[in-house]
C-alpha positions as CSV (number, residue, x, y, z in Angstrom):
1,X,-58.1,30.2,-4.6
2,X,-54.9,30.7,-2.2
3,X,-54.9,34.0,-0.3
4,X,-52.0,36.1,-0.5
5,X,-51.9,36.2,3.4
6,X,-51.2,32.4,3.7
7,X,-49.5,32.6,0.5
8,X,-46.5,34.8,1.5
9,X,-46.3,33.6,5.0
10,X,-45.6,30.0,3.5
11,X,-43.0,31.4,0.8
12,X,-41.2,33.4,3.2
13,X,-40.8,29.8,5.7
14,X,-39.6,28.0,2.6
15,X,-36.9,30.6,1.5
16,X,-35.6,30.6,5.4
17,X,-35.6,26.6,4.9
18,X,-33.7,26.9,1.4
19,X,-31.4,29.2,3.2
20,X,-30.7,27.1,6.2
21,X,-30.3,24.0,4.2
22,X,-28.1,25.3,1.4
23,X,-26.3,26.8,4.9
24,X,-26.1,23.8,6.3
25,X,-24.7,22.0,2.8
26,X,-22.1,24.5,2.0
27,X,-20.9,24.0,5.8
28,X,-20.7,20.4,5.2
29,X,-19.1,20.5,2.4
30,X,-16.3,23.0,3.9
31,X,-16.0,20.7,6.8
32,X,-15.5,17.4,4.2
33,X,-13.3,19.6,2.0
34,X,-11.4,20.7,5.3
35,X,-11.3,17.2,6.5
36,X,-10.1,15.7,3.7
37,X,-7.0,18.1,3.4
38,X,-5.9,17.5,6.8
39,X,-6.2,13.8,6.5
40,X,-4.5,14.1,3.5
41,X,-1.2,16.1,5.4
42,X,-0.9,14.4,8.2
43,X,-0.9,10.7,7.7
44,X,0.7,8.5,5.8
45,X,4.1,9.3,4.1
46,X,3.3,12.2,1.9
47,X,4.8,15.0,4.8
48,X,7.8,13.2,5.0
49,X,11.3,13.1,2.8
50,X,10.5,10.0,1.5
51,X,14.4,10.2,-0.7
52,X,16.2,9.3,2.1
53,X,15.6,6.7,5.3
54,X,17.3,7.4,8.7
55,X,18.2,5.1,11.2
56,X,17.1,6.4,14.9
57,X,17.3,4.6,18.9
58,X,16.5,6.0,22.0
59,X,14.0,6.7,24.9
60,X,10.3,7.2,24.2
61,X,8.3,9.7,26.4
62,X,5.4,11.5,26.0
63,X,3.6,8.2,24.2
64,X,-0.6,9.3,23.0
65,X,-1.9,5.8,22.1
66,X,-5.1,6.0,19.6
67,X,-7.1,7.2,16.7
68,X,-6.1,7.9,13.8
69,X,-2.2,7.8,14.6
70,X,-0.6,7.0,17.7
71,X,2.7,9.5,18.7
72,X,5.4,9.8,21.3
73,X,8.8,11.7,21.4
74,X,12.1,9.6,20.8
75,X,15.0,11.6,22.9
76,X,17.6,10.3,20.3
77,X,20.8,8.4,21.6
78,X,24.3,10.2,21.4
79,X,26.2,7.1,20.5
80,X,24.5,6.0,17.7
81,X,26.0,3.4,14.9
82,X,27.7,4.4,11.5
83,X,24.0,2.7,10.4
84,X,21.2,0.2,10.9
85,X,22.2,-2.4,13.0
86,X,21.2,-5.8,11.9
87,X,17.6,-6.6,12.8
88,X,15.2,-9.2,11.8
89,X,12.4,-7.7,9.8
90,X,8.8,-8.6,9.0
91,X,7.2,-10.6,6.2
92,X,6.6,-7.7,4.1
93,X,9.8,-5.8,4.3
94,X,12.0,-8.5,3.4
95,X,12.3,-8.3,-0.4
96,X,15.5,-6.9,-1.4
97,X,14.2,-3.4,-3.0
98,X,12.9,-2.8,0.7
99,X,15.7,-4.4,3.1
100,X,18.4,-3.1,1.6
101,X,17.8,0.4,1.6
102,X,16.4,-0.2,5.4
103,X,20.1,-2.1,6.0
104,X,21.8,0.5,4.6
105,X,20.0,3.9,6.0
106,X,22.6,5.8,8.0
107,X,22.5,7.1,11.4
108,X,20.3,10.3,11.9
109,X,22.6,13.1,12.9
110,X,20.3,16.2,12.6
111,X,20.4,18.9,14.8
112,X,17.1,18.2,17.1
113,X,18.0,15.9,20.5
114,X,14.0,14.8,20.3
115,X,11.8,13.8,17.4
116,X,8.1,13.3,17.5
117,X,7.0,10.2,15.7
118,X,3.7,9.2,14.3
119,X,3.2,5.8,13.7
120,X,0.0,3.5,12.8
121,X,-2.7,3.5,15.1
122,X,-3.5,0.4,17.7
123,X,-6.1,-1.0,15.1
124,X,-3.1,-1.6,12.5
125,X,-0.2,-1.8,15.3
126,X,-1.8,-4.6,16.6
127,X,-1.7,-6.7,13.6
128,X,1.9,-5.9,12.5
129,X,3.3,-6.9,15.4
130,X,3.0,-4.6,18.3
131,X,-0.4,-5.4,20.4
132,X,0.3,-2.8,23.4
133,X,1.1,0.6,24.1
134,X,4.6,1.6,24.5
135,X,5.4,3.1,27.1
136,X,7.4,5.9,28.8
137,X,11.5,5.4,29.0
138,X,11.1,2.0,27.1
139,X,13.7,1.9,24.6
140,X,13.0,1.8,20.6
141,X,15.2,2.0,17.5
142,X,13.3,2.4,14.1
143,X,14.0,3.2,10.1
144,X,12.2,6.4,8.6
145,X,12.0,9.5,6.9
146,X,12.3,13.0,8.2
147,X,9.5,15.5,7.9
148,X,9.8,18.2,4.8
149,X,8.4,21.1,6.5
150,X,8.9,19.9,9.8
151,X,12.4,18.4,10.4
152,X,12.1,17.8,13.7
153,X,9.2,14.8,12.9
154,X,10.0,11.3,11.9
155,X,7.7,8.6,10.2
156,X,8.9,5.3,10.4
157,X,8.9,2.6,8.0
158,X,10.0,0.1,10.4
159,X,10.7,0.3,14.4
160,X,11.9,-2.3,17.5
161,X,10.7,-2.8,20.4
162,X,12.3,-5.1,22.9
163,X,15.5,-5.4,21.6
164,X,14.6,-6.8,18.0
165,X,10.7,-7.3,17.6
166,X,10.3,-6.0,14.4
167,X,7.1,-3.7,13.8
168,X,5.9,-3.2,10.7
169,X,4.5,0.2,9.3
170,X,4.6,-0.1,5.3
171,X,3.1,-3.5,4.8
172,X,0.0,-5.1,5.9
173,X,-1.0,-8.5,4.1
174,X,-5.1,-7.5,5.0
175,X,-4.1,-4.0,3.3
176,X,-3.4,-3.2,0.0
177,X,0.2,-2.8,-0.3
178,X,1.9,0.8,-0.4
179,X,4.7,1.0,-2.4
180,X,8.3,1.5,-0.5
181,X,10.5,4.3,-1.7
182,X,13.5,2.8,-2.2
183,X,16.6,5.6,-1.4
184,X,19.5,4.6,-1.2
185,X,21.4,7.4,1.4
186,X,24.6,7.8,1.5
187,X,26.4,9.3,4.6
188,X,23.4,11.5,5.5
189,X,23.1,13.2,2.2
190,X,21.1,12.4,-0.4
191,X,22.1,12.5,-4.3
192,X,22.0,16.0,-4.2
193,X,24.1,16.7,-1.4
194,X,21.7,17.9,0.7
195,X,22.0,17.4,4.5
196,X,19.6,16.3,6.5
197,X,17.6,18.7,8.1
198,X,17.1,20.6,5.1
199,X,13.4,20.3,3.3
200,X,12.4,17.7,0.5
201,X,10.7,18.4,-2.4
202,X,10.8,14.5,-4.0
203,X,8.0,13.3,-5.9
204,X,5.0,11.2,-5.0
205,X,5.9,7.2,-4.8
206,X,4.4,5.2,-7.8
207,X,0.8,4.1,-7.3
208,X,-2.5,6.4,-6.9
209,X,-1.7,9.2,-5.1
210,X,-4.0,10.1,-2.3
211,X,-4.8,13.2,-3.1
212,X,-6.3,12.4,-6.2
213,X,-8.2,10.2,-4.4
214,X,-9.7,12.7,-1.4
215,X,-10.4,15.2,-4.8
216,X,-12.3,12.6,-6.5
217,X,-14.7,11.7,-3.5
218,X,-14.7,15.7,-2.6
219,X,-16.0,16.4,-6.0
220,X,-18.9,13.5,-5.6
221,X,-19.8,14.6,-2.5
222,X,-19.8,18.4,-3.6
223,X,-22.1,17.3,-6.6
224,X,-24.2,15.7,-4.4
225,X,-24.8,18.1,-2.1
226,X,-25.5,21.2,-4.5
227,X,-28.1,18.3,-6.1
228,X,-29.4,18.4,-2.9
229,X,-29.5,21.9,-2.8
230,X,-31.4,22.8,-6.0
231,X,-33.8,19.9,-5.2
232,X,-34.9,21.2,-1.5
233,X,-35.0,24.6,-3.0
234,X,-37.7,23.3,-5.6
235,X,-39.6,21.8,-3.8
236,X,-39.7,25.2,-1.1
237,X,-41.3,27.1,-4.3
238,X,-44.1,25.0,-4.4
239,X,-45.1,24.4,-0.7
């Protein structure tokens, strides 16, 4: 027969484990929930205005080359064309639904001298035609959207380096493809009349949004770990 002083000694040590590992879970879980959001807001296109493309050159400074996105600051040029100049673009940008709304994006004439722009990390760069990191007062022009919340951000879909070398961020023929918008600006306004610095509310582009995504593997993971939970619990009640 087991002896109540053993006994309680060996329940109270398998509580404080139950506690500490359902802790430890529900921390996890925060952190992937957490994760996952963040992920979700800052990469890719889904922070942007994604209704209307902008066409922007000038001087890049402050260039952070890396994981998961690489940034720099584009001091935007005064003199700036009525619209995109004509550039050569890559492989996968070249279909008329894509080129034409690219050709045709108008001049960025916001009220912000600098923009920060987030492109692709070196891993993707690389392969879509840009295997080095830029670097400070080297000249760029690109084709993007301005960010919703944050007007003074830009996302391209396309950008130049070296007066022409196209560099792609949309397509990737070792990715699966993500859908183009296709806006069609004109003069700086979009269908609604709204100008350019002013916050987007447009809709998702077609395909699966990534959000559903991040809450589908969130809610595995979640499942998983209170399975966990219950299971380590168990098995503290009969140690």
């Amino acid at each position: 027969m087991r002896s109540t002083t053993t006994a309680a000694p060996r329940a109270r040590t398998g509580i404080r484990r139950t506690r500490l590992a359902t802790g430890s879970l529900v921390s996890a879980t925060a952190l992937l929930v957490f994760s996952a959001g963040a992920a979700q807001a800052h990469h890719g296109f889904d922070d942007f205005d994604t209704d209307r493309l902008y066409y922007i050159a000038g001087t890049v400074s402050e260039v952070r080359w890396g994981e998961p996105h690489s940034y720099f600051t584009v001091t935007v040029e005064d003199d700036l064309p009525a619209d995109t100049p004509e550039h050569g673009l890559p492989d996968g940008l070249r279909d008329a639904a894509d080129s034409d709304p690219i050709n045709a994006a108008p001049s960025y004439e916001g009220s912000h001298d600098e923009l920060a722009v987030t492109i692709a990390p070196p891993s993707f760069t690389s392969m879509w035609g840009l295997d080095r990191k830029l670097n400070d007062g080297e000249r760029v022009e690109a084709v993007g959207y301005i960010g919703k919340s944050h007007n003074d951000e830009f996302r391209p879909v396309v950008f130049w380096v070296n007066d022409g070398q196209p560099v792609n961020q949309v397509l990737n023929e070792e990715l699966p493809a993500q859908p183009l918008p296709v806006p069609y600006p004109q003069g700086g306004q979009s269908a609604s009349g709204a100008d350019q610095d002013a916050p987007s509310e447009s809709a998702d582009s077609a395909g699966t949004s990534p959000v559903a995504v991040w809450s589908t593997l969130g809610a595995i993971a979640v499942a998983f770990i209170i399975g966990g939970a219950f299971y380590l619990r168990a098995r503290s009640r009969r140690t």
